[in-house]
ZAMARGU-4260 file (C-alpha; in steps of 0.2 Angstrom, whole numbers, plus 5000, padded with zeros to 4 digits):
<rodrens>
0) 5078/5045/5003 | 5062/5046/5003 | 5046/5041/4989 | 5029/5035/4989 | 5022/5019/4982
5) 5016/5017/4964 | 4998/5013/4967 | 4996/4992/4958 | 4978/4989/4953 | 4969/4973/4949
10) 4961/4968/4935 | 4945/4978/4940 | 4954/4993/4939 | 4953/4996/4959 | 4967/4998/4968
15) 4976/4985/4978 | 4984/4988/4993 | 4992/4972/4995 | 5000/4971/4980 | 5005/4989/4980
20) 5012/4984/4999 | 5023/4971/4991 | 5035/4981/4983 | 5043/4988/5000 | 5059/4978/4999
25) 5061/4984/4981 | 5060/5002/4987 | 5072/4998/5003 | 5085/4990/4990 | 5083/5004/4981
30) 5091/5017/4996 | 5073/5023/5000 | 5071/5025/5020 | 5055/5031/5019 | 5037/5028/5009
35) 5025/5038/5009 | 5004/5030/5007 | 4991/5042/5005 | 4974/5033/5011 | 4965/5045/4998
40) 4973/5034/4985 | 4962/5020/4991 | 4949/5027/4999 | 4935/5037/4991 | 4925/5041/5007
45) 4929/5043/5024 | 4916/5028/5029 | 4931/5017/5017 | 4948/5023/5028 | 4945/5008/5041
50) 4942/4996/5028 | 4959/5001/5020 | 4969/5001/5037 | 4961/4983/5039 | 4971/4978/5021
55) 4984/4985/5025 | 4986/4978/5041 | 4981/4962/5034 | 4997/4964/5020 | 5008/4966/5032
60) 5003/4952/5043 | 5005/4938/5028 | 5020/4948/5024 | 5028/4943/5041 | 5021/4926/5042
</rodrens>
């Protein structure tokens, strides 16, 4: 089954990839083999794509440690 992620955002009203990371194990309980995260969510320029690979990255890596 596939889905995308419901974009979480912080108190500022900016959107927060960690947080919106987290809830993969809820989606993978749920049946869902395959999520979908569309950078232009989170990124408003092309200059902002590497910064939001970098969180990403960073989710996952306090994720699995």
């Amino acid at each position: 089954m596939r889905a995308g992620y419901e974009i979480i955002r912080g108190s500022d009203g900016r959107t927060d990839v960690a947080a919106t990371l987290a809830q993969t194990q809820d989606y993978a309980a749920a049946g869902v083999t395959m999520l979908r995260l569309e950078s232009r969510r989170f990124c408003r320029r092309l200059e902002d794509f590497e910064a939001f690979l970098e969180r990403a990255i960073q989710a996952k890596e306090a994720k699995t440690a």
